[in-house]
C-alpha positions in Angstrom: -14.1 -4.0 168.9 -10.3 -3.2 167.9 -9.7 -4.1 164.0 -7.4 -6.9 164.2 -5.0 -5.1 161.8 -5.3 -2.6 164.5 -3.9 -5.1 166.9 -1.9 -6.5 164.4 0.2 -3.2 163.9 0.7 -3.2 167.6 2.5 -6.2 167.8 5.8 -5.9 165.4 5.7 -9.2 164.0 9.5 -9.3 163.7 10.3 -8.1 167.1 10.9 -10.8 169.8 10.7 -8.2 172.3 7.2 -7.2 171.5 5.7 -10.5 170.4 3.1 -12.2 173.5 4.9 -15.7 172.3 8.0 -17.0 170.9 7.8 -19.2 167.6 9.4 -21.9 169.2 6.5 -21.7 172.0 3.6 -21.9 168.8 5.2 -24.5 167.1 5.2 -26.5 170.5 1.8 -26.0 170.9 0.8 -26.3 167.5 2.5 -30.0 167.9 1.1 -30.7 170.8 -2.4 -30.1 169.5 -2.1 -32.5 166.6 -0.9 -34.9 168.6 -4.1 -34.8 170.9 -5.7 -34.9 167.4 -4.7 -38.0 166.2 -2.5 -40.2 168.5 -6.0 -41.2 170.9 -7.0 -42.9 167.6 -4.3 -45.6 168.5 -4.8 -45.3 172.4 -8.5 -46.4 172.5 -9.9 -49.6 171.0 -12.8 -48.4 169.7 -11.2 -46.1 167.3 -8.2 -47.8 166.4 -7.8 -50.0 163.1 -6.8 -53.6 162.8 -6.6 -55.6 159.9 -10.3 -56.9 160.1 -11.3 -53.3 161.3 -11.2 -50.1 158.9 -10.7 -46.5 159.6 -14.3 -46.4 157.3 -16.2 -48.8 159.4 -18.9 -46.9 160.9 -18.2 -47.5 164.4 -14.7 -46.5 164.5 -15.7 -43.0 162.5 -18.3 -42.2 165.2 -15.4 -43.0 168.2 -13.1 -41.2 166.2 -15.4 -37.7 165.7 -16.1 -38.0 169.6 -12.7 -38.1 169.8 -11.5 -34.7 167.8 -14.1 -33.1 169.3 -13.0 -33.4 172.6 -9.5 -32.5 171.1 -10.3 -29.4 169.2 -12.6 -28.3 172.0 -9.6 -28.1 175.0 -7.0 -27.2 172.2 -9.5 -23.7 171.2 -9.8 -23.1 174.6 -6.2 -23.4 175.0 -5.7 -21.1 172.4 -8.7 -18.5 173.4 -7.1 -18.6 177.4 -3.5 -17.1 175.8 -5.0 -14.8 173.6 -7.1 -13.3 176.8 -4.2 -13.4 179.5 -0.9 -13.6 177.1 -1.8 -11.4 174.3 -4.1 -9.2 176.8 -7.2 -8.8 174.0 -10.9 -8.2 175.0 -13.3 -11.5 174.2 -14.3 -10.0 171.1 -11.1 -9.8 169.6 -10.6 -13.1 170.9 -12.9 -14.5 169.3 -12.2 -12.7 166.1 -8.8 -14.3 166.4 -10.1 -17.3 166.8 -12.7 -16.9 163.3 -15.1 -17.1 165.1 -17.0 -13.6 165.1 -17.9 -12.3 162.8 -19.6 -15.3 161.0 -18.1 -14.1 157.8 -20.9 -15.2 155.3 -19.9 -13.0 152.4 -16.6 -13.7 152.4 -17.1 -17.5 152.5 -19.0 -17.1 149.6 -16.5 -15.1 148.0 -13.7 -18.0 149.1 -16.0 -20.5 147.8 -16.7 -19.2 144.2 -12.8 -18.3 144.2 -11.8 -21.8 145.1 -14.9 -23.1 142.7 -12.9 -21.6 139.8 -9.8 -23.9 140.2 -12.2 -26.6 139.9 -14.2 -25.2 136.5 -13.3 -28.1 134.6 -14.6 -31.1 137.2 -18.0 -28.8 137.7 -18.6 -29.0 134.4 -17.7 -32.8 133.8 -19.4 -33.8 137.2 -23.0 -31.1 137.0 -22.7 -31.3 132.7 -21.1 -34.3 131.1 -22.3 -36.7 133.9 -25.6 -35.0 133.9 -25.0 -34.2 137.9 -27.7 -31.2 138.1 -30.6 -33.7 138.3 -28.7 -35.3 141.5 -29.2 -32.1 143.2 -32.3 -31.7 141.7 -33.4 -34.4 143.6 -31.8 -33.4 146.4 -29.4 -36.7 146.5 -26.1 -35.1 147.8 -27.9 -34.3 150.9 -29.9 -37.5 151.2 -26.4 -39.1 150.9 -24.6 -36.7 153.4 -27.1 -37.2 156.3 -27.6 -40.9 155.4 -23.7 -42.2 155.2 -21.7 -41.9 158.3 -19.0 -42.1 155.5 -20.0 -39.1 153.4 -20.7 -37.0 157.1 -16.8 -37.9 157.9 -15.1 -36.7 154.6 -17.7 -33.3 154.1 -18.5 -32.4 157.5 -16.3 -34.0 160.9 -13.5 -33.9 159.2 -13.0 -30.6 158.0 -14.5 -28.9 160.8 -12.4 -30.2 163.1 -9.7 -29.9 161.1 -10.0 -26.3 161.0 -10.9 -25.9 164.4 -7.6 -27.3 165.6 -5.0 -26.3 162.4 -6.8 -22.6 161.4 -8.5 -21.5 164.9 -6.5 -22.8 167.6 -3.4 -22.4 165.8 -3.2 -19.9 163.3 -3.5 -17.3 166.1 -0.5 -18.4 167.8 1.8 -18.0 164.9 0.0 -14.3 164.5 1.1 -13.2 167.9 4.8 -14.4 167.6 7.7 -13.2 165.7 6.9 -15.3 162.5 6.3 -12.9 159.5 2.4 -14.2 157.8 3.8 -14.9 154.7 6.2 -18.0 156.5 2.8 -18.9 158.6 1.2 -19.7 155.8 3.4 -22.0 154.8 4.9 -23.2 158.0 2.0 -24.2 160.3 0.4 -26.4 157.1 3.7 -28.7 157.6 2.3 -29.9 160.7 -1.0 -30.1 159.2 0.2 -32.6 156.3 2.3 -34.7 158.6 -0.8 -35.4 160.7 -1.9 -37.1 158.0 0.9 -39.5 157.5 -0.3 -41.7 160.5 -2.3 -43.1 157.1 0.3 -45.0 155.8 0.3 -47.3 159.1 -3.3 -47.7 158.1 -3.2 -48.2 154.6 -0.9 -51.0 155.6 -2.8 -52.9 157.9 -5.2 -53.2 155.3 -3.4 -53.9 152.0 -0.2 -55.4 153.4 0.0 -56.8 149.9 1.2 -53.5 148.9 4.8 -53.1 148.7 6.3 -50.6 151.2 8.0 -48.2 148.8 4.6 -47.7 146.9 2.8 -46.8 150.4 5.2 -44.8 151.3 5.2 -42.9 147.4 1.1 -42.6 148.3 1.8 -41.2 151.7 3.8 -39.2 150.5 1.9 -37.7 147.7 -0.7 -37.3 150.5 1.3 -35.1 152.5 2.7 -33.0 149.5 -1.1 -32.5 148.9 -2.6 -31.8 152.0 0.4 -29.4 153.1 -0.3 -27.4 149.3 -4.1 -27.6 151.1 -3.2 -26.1 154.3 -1.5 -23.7 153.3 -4.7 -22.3 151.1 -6.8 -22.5 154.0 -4.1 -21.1 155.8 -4.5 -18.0 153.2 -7.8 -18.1 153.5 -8.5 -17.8 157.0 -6.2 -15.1 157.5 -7.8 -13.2 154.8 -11.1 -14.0 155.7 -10.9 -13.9 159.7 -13.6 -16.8 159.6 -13.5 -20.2 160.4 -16.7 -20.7 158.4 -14.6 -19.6 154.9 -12.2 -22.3 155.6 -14.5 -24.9 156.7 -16.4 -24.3 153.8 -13.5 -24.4 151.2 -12.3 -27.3 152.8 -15.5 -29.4 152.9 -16.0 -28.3 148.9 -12.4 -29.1 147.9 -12.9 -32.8 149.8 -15.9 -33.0 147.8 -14.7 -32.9 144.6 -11.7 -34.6 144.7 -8.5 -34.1 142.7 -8.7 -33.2 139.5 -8.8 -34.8 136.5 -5.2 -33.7 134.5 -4.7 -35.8 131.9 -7.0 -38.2 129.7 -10.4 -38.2 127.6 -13.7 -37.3 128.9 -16.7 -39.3 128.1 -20.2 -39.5 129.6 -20.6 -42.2 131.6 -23.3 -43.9 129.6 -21.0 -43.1 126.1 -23.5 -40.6 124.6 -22.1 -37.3 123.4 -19.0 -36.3 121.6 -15.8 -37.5 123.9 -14.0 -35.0 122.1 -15.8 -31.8 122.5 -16.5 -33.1 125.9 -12.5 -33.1 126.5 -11.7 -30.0 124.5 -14.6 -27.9 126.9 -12.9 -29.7 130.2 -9.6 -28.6 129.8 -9.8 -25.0 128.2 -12.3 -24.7 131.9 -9.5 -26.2 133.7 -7.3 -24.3 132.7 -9.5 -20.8 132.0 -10.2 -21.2 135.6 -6.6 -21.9 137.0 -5.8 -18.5 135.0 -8.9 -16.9 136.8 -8.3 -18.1 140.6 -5.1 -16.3 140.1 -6.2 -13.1 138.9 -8.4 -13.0 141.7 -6.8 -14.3 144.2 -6.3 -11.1 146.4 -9.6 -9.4 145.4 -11.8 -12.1 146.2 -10.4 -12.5 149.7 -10.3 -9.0 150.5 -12.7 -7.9 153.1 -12.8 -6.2 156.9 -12.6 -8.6 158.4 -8.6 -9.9 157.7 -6.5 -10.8 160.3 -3.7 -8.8 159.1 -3.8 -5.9 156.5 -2.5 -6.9 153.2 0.6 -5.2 153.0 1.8 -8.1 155.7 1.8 -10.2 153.0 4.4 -8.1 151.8 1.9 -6.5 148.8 
């Protein structure tokens, strides 16, 4: 199998006459596959929300999961068919563009303790302070992620299929036009956030108590965050060459939530010093913000990149 930076060095990223496709003609597709994503949640009954239905009922989760699957299954194919007769690559190349081969288990482990460091501090509060260990011990995460159609959404449906549609059937696209990688990083995650500002139409058919300009401040936090998101996975799977390394960082990072920036930390049930408890939280916050930069590069780097490093302009 061709190495991709192989490929990748064949195809003058800055050259419209040697590019397969045109920006214009990725960023077309790339809208057209988020709108498959999300719009058929409004198009069919069963997975669209009314004010006595939620986007978190059960029954409306498992329609909408049917749904995305179908989505992210034409819009990979889509994506696999112009890499084979566009871009003129071998199925196993293909399929590397796509993350899909090689599986990539060391470097998703190697994304996952990197991205584990920026969340130090909430590790520590949620597996120390709150005494979380003995959940796992007990093997409750898992009980609870099997058992709760809820928990599946949020860990599993939704950021697989999220980064089958914005990482594999995408990110490729933008790799085999005339768009440096540094601006695909950044650029394709747009698309990525604004797909989720549908959510503000939902938020306020269920709390249309809620004045407009404070939905719209949330949706737009949301999109500010999720686009910041995107563009690490982005990283990520470029880095990595595996869809599993994204999906995993994304299913992790959905996990645990923002993180807590400001405030005391206590125990739950009040025992222990809320001071020391604080003073450990934040120097790990912030020890392992200063950490996931330092290793930022080495912790990604592997054979299996999409691109060689020194497209990221290093």
């Amino acid at each position: 199998m061709v190495a991709f930076s192989e490929v990748f060095h064949k195809l003058n990223p800055w050259s419209k006459d040697t590019n397969p496709i045109s920006t214009t003609t990725a960023s077309l597709l790339l809208v057209s596959y988020a709108l498959s994503y999300f719009l058929p949640f409004y198009l069919s009954p069963l997975a669209r929300p009314s004010p006595t239905l939620s986007r978190d009922n059960p029954s409306v989760i498992r329609a909408r999961i049917r749904s995305v699957c179908i989505s992210c299954f034409f819009c990979c194919l889509s994506t696999f068919l112009i890499l084979l007769y566009v871009a003129n690559l071998p199925v196993p190349d293909a399929l590397h563009y796509l993350g899909f081969w090689p599986l990539g288990l060391i470097e998703s482990a190697r994304a996952l303790g990197l991205t584990a460091l920026l969340f130090a501090g909430p590790l520590f509060l949620y597996l120390v302070v709150d005494d979380g260990w003995q959940d796992w011990v007990r093997g409750e995460p898992v009980k609870e992620l099997w058992g709760d159609m809820l928990t599946w959404r949020n860990i599993v449906a939704g950021p697989l299929t999220e980064e089958l549609l914005f990482r594999t059937s995408s990110v490729p696209l933008f790799l085999l036009s005339p768009l440096p990688v540094s601006l695909t990083i950044f650029y394709s995650p747009i698309i990525f956030g604004l797909a989720h500002v549908h959510h503000f139409y939902e938020f306020r058919l269920q709390n249309p108590r809620v004045p407009v300009f404070a939905a719209l401040l949330r949706s737009v936090f949301q999109f500010s965050f999720t686009t910041l998101f995107g563009a690490y996975a982005t990283f990520i799977f470029i880095r990595t060459g595996s869809l599993l390394a994204a999906f995993a960082v994304h299913a992790f990072c959905n996990g645990m939530g923002l993180p807590k920036v400001w405030g005391r930390v206590e125990r739950l049930d009040g025992r222990g010093s809320g001071m020391v408890w604080t003073v450990a939280y934040y120097a790990l916050l912030v020890g392992g913000a200063v950490g996931f930069w330092k290793e930022l590069w080495a912790l990604t780097e592997g054979g299996n990149g999409l691109v060689p490093t020194s497209a990221f302009g290093r």
